[in-house]
N, C-alpha and C positions, 0 to 999 in steps of 0.2 A: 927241253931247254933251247935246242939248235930251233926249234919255230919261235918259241918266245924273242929269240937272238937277230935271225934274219927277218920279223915282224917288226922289231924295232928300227934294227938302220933300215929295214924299208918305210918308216913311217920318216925317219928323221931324212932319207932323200927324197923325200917326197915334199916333207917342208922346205929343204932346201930350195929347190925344183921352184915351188911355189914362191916362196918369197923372190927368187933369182927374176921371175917372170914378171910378178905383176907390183913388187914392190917401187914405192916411189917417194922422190928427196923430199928436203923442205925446200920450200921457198923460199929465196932471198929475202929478208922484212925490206929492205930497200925497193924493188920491184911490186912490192903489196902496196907500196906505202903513196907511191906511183899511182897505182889503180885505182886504192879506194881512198884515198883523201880530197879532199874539197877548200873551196878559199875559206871555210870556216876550222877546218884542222887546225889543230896547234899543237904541241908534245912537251909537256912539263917533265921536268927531273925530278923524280919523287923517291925517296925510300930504293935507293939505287937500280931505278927504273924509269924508262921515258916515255909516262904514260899518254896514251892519246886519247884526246876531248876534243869538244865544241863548247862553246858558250856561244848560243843563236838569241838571236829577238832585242829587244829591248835593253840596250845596257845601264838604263838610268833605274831600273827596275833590280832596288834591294833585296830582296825574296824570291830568288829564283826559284825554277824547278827541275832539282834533280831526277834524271831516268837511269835507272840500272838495269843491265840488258840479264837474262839467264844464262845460264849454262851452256856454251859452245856456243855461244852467238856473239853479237859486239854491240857499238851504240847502233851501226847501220838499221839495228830492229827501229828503233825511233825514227828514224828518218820521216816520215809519213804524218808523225801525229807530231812530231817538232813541227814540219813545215807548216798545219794547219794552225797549231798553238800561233805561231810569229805572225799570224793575219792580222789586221787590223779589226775584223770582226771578233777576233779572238782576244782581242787587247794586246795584240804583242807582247805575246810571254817569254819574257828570255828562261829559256831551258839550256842545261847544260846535261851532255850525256857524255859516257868514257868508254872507253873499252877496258874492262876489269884485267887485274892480270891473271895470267894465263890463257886468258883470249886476245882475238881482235890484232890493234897494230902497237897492242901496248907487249903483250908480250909475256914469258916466266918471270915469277918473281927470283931475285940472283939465292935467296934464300931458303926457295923452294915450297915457301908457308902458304898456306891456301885455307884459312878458316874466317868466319866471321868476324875475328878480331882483326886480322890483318887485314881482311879487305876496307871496314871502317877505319881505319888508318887512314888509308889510300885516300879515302873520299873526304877526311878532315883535312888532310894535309893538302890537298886540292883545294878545299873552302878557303884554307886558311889562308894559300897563296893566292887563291884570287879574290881576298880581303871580305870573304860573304860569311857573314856573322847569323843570319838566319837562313832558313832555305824550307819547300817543300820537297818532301823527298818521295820518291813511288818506285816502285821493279815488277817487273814480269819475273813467275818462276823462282830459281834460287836472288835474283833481285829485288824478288818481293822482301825473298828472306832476310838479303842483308840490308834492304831500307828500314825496316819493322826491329832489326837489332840497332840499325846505327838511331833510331829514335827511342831506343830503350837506354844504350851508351849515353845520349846527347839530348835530353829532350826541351834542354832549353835554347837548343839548335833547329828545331823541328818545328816549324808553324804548322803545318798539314801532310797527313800522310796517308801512300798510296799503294793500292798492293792490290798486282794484277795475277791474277794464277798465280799466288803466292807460297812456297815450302812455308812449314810450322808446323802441320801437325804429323802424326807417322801413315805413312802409306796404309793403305787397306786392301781394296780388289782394283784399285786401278794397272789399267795392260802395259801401260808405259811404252817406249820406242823402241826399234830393233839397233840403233846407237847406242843406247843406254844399259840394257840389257847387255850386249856384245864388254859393254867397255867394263862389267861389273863381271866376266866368266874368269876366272883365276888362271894364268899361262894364256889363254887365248888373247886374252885384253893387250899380254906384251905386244902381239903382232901386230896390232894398230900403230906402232913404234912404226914399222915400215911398209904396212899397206892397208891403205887406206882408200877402196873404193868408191866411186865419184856415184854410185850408185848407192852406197851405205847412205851417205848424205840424201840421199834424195828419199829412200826409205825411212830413217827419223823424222824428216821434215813431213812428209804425210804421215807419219805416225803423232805429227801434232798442230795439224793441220784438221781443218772440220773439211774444210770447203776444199777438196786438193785441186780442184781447175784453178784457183788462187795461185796456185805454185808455178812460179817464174823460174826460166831457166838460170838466169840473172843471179837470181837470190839462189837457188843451188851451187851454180859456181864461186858465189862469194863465203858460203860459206865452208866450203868442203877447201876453196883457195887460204883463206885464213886460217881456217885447221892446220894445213900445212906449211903455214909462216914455222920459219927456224925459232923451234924451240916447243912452239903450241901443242904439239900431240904428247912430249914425256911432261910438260906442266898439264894439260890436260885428265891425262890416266891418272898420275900423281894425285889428282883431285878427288877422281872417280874412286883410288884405291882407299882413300881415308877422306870419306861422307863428312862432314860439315856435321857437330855436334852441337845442336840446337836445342836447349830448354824452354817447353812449349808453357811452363807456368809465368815464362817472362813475358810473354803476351799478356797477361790479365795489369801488370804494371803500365800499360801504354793507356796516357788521357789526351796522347792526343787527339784531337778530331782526323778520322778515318774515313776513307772510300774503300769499300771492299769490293773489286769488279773483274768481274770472271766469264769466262765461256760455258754456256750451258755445255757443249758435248767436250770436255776436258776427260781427255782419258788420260793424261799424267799425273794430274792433280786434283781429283774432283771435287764438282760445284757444292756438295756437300758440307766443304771447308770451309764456304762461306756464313755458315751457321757457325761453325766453330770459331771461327774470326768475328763475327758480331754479337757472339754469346760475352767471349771474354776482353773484350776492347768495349767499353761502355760508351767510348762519343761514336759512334759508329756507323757506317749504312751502306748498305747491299744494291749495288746495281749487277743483274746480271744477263750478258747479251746471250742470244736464242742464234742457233745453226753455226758458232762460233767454239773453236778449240782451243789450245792450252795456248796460244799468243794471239789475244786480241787486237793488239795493238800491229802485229804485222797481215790478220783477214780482215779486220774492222775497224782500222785507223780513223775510219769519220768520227764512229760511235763512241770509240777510246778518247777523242778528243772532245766532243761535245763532252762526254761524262763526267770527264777531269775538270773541264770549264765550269760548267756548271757547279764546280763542287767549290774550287779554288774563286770564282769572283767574287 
């Protein structure tokens, strides 16, 4: 019993030890908000939250097109294929993208609700206040998932829809990331509460990454920085702890016209899906880009925006 007894408080100073060492705060959202916004930011009061978007391109352009960013990321993943949309060769697409809550510089919801219902919320009551009665909608990832629900919600809201590395159907053999994994282990996940290694971030990101020379230091700090806006890591785990319950028969209900466009080497979500997405979605069609992983839109922003153009002119 005396080893079971001194094996324990020596595990538990050990954690001590360890969190005392490498543990670190949040960040101020004031000082994020500093870093990562642009003269196109703006922060609406939504559902007692001050969500942050952009609305870029063309403002005489009724039909926008909404981007929803995945899991642990923000709008910043658009950045790339917004700017190309807003060209003149591209027709000036006015797009509008957000930082969902629980991410980004939008922040926890004060209610702590994090499913598809609520997040559809967020992005009507957005439409609503900036008076857009239609729109295309598209996500990466779990963005896939909530643009494919909120056009199930709303389809007389939905002119076209887009869905890049899209959730829907149930995992199989895909490896997924060393983020993802960590944040799904029960008691160890609490400890991302107070340490959170700027190297974890970098290991996710090439766990969904094809192409890892791609990977900017840039884009590592912004996101491992945003993680740590006050509040984002317990709205975050909160996420992680209770999955997002998705009914994959409500896909076969969707008429609307669909892009299904994906990364061939997608180890989160694989290209496989994209059968599954085009079996049960009848107006539908499969582009899928070669040497590219689970965010096409942040290794192959040309090819993500050609594909979307061509689909939406």
């Amino acid at each position: 019993m005396k080893i079971i007894k001194y094996s324990f408080i020596g595990i538990v100073s050990f954690l001590i030890l360890f969190v005392s060492v490498f543990a670190q705060k949040d960040i101020p959202k004031n000082v994020l908000v500093t870093k990562y916004t642009n003269e196109h930011s703006k922060f609406m009061p939504l559902m007692g939250m001050n969500v942050h978007y952009r609305d870029e391109g063309n403002a005489l352009d009724t039909i926008p097109l909404v981007l929803i960013h995945g899991t642990s990321s923000s709008l910043h993943t658009w950045e790339k294929v917004v700017s190309i949309l807003n060209t003149n060769s591209y027709g000036n697409k006015r797009v509008i993208t957000l930082d969902m809550p629980a991410f980004g510089l939008t922040g926890p919801n004060p209610e702590n609700k994090y499913d598809y219902e609520n997040y559809n919320a967020v992005i009507d009551s957005l439409l609503i206040k900036l008076k857009v009665n239609h729109c295309m909608i598209g996500g990466n990832s779990l963005g896939g998932g909530i643009a494919w629900h909120f056009a199930v919600a709303h389809p007389s809201k939905v002119d076209k829809l887009i869905l890049i590395d899209a959730s829907g159907y149930p995992k199989k053999n895909e490896k997924g990331s060393l983020g993802f994994k960590i944040a799904q282990i029960p008691v160890i996940n609490n400890l991302l509460l107070y340490i959170t290694p700027k190297f974890l971030i970098q290991k996710s990101i090439e766990g969904v990454y094809f192409n890892k020379s791609l990977i900017q230091e840039a884009t590592v700090t912004r996101y491992h920085e945003l993680l740590l806006c006050e509040g984002n890591r317990s709205a975050a785990l909160s996420l992680f702890k209770n999955p997002f319950v998705q009914n994959t028969e409500w896909i076969k209900t969707i008429k609307t016209p669909t892009l299904i466009l994906w990364g061939r080497e997608d180890g989160l979500i694989s290209v496989e899906n994209t059968k599954l997405f085009n079996q049960d979605i009848q107006n539908s069609k499969v582009v899928v880009l070669d040497n590219v992983g689970h965010v096409p839109n942040e290794e192959a922003p040309q090819a993500v925006a050609d594909a979307i153009y061509a689909f939406i002119k």
